[in-house]
MARZA-124429 format. One record per residue (C-alpha): residue in one letter; x, y, z. Coordinates in steps of 0.05 Angstrom, whole numbers, plus 32768, in hexadecimal, padded with zeros to 4 digits. Example, Ala and Ser with C-alpha at 12.3 -4.5 7.8 and 13.67 -1.06 7.14 Angstrom:
a80F67FA6809C/s81117FEB808F/
//
This chain:
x819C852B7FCB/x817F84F57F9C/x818184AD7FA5/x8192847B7F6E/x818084387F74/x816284407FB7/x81A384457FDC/x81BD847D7FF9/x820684977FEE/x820284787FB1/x820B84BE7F87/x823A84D47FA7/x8265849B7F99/x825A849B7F54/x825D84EA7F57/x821A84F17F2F/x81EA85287F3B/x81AE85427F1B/x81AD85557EE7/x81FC85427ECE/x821785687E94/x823A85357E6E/x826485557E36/x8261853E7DF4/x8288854B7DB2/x826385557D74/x827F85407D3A/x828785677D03/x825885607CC7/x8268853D7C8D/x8244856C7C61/x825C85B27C71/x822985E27C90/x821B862B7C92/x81F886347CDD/x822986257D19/x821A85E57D4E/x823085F27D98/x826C85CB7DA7/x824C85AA7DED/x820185897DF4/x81E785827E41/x81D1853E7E49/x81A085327E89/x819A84EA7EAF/x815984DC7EC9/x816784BE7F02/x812084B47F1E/x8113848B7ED7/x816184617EDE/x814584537F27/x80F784347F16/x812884117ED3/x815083E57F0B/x811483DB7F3B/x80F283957F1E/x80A1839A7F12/x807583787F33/x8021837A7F2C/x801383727F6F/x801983A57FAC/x805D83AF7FCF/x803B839B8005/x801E835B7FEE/x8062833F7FCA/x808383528008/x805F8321802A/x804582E57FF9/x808682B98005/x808382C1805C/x802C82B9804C/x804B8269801F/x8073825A8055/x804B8265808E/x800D8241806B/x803682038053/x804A81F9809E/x800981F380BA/x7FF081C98089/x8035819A8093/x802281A380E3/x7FDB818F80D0/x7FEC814780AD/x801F813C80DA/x7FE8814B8117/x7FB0812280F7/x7FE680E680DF/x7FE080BB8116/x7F9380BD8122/x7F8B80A680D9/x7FB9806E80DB/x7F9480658125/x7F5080628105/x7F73803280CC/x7F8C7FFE80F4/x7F458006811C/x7F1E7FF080DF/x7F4C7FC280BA/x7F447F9B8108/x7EFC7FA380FB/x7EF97F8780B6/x7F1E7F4F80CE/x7EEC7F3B8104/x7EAE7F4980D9/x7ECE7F1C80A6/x7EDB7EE480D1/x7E957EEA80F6/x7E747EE780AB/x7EA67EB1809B/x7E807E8780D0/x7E427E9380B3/x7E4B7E758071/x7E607E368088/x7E0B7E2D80A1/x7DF17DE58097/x7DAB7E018082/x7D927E1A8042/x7D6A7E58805A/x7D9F7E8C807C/x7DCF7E688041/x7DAA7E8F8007/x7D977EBE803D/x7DDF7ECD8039/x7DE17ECC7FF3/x7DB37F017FDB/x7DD47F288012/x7E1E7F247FF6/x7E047F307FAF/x7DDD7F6E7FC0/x7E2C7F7F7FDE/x7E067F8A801F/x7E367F5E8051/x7E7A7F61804C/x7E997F178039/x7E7F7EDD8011/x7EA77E9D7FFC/x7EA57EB97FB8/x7EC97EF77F95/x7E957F237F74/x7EA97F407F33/x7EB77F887F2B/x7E8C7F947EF8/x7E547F6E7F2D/x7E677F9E7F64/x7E5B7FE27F34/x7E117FBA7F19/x7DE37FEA7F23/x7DA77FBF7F33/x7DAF7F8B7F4F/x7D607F757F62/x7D5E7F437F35/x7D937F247F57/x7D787F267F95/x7D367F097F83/x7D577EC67F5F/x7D807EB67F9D/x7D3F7EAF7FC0/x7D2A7E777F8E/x7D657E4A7FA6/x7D997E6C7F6E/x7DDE7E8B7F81/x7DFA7EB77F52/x7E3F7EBF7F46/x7E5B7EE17F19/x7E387F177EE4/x7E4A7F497EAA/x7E157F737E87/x7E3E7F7E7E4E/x7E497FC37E21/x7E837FF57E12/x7E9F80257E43/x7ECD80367E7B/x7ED980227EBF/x7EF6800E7EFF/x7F157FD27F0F/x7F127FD17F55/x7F2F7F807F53/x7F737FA17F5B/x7F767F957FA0/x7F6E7FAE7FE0/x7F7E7FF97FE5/x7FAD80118017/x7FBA80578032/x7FF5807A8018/x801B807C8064/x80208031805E/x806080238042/x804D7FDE8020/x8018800A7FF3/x803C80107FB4/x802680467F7D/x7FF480147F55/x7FD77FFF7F99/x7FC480447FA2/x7FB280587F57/x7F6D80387F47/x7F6F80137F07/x7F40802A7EC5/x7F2C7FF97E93/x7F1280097E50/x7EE67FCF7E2F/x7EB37FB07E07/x7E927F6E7E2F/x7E5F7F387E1B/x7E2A7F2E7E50/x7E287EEE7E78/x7E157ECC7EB9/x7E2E7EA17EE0/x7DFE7E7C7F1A/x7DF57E417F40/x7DB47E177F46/x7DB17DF07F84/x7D867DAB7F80/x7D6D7DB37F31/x7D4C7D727F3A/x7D247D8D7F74/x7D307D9D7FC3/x7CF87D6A7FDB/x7D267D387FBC/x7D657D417FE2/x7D527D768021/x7D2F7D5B805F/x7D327D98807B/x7D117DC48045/x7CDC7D9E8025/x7CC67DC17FEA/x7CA17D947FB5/x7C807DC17F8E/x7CBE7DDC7F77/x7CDB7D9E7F64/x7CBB7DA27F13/x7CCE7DEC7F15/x7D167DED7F1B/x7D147DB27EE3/x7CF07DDB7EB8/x7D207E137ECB/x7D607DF57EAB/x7D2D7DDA7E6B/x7D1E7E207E59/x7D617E387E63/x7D757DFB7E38/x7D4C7E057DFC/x7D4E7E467DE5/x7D767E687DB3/x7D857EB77DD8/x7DBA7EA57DF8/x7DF77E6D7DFD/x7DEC7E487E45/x7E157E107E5C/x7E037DE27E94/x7E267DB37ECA/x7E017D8C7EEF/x7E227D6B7F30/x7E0D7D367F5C/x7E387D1C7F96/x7E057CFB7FB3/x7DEC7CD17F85/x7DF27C857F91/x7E337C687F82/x7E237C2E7F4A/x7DF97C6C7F27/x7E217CAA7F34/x7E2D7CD57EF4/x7E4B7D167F1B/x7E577D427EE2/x7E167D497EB1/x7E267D827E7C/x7DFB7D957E47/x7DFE7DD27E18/x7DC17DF97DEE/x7DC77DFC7DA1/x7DE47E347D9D/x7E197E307DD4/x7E4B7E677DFC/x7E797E7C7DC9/x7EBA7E637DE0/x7EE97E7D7DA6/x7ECD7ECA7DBA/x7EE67EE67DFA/x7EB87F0B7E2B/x7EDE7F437E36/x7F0C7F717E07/x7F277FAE7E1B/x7F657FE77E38/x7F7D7FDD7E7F/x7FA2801F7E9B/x7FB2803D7ED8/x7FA180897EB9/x7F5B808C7E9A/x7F7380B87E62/x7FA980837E48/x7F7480577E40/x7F6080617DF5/x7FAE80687DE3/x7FBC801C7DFC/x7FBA7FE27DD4/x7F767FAF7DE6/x7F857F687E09/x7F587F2E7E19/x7F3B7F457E68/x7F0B7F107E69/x7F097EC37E4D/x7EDA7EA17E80/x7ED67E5E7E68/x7E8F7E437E77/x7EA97DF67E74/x7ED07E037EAE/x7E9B7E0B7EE2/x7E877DC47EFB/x7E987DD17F41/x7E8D7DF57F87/x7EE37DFF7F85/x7ED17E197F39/x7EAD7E577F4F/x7EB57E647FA3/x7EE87E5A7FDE/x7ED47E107FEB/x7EF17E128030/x7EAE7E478046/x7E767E178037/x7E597DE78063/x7E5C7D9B804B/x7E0B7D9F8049/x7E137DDB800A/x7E507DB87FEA/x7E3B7D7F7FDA/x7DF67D897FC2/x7DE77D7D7F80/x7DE47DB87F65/x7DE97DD27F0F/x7E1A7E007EFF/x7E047E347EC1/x7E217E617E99/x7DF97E8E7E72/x7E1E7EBE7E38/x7E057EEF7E0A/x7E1A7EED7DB5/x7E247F3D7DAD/x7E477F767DCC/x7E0D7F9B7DE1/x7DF57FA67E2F/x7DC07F697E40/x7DA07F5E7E87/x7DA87F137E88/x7D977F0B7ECE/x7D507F327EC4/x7D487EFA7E82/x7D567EC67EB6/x7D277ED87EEC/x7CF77EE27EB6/x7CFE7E937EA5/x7D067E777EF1/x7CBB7EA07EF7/x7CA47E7F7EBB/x7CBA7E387ED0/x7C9E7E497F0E/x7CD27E567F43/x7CBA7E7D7F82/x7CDE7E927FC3/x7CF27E577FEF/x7CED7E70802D/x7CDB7EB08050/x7D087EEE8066/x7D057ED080B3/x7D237E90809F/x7D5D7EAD8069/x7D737EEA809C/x7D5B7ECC80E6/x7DA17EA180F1/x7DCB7EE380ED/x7D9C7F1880FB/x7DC47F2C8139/x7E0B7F2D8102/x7DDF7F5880D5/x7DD87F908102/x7E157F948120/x7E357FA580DE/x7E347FEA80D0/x7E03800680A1/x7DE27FCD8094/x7D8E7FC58093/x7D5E7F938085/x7D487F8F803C/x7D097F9A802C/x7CD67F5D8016/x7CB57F697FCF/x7C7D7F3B7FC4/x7C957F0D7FEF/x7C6C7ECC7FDD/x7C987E9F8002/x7C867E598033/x7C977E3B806F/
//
């Protein structure tokens, strides 16, 4: 007997067999006709056609669309099983580095408050070449994504810190001054603490540095008596004074200066002068990178270069030794005119080599201090010395 619809019975409760004669009455014509028509027609239901009608189609094997949704379930529960498994060893090996960071913070902490000059700028080319993990000041995003940073490097050995640098130019990138990103099982780690966030700009180049005893170390160190260099770093801020490539502004401080003839704040601009009606930075802030050219440009950036006269104007005062803070020391800030990219800090190594600015003091004396510090941090190594014309 023949099944319909895959069930069986299911004809003879219907009473259909195969084929059924199904009578049917033809009606007569309209238009009258000589030849005769038979009065009944057989009609014949295929049922094996009806049957394949009701079944739905699918392009995969029986076999495989049998088992696809038990194959979904089973996989989604061992991959649940495997982040539920592996959960506590990352937040394990989270709270194990975030301890970590706090004690490698606090040990480098330490180290900046030194009373000496050498393992100070020893420090300093260290924590611009993003090499240890802490300094007393925040280094710019754009500063952490530089690409070289040699130049860098090399005037911190000269008795220079630099602070804060931009080498200017269109394009995208990211901010990573947000703040500190948490994991996603920490339940204070909001959305946008976990989203990085894309800027979209155009920037002016500038600098930002500090030059420690422009009048000359010999002058005011006992410790590091360096004559020779006392002309050079005078000629240093002349050259950077008159010239017409860029706008520089200067301020001079001097604590220590005697009381009946203490002028603290000395400022002096070139002709032409940071442009302080332009801001350095224009641009698109967004959390998704492809909203970016849709939003509406702000100002990002509008460092104001008569605002740094100061150690509190630039780092975390509270990290430097009495010795560094109040030594005189000339605060610049060098800006270029267009939009274009410009490696100010290769233009002003190029000038401290023509006033004639060397290295103070040798690798032993900037790294010897904290050595030991050095290579307990992971991942850290000595950086090479290139031409290392340096003095006792």
């Amino acid at each position: 007997m023949p099944v319909w619809g895959g069930i069986p019975g299911w004809n003879d409760y219907f009473g259909l067999t195969t084929p059924v004669p199904v009578p049917a009455a033809t009606p007569a014509p309209i238009i009258p006709i000589e030849h005769p028509t038979p009065p009944t027609t057989a009609v014949s239901w295929n049922i094996d056609t009806l049957n394949a009608l009701l079944l739905p189609y699918s392009p995969f094997p029986p076999s495989l669309c049998t088992y696809l949704p038990t194959i979904l379930f089973l996989s989604l529960l061992i991959y649940t099983a495997y982040l539920l498994l592996r959960l506590p060893n990352q937040i394990s090996r989270h709270r194990s580095s975030r301890s970590e960071q706090v004690v490698q913070t606090w040990i480098w902490k330490r180290q900046w408050r030194t009373t000496s000059f050498a393992p100070f700028f020893g420090l300093v080319e260290y924590y611009v070449r993003d090499l240890i993990p802490w300094g007393p000041w925040d280094r710019d995003p754009v500063a952490t994504q530089f690409p070289d940073k040699q130049y860098l490097a090399l005037l911190s050995r000269m008795g220079i810190v630099p602070l804060h640098i931009q080498d200017g130019g269109f394009g995208n990138y990211k901010w990573l001054g947000v703040g500190e990103r948490k994991p996603w099982w920490d339940r204070s780690a909001w959305w946008w603490t976990l989203l990085p966030l894309w800027v979209q700009s155009r920037r002016r180049a500038y600098f930002v540095f500090v030059v420690l005893y422009p009048s000359g170390f010999a002058q005011k160190s006992k410790e590091d008596s360096v004559t020779a260099y006392d002309a050079a770093r005078k000629r240093f801020l002349k050259f950077l004074r008159y010239q017409w490539y860029y706008g520089v502004a200067c301020h001079i401080r001097n604590p220590r200066a005697p009381r009946g003839q203490r002028d603290e704040y000395k400022s002096w601009m070139n002709a032409e002068g940071p442009l302080y009606a332009t801001p350095l930075e224009i641009g698109a802030v967004s959390w998704f990178k492809w909203l970016l050219p849709f939003k509406a440009d702000a100002l990002l950036d509008v460092r104001d270069a008569r605002k740094y006269k100061d150690w509190t104007d630039v780092v975390d005062y509270r990290y430097l030794s009495k010795t560094i803070a109040r030594s005189e020391a000339a605060f610049v800030h060098v800006e270029a005119f267009h939009w274009g990219r410009d490696r100010i800090d290769e233009w002003v190594y190029k000038q401290a080599v023509r006033a004639g600015l060397e290295d103070l003091w040798t690798e032993e004396r900037r790294v010897g201090d904290w050595r030991g510090h050095l290579r307990a941090y992971q991942g850290l190594r000595p950086l090479p010395v290139q031409d290392d014309q340096t003095r006792e």
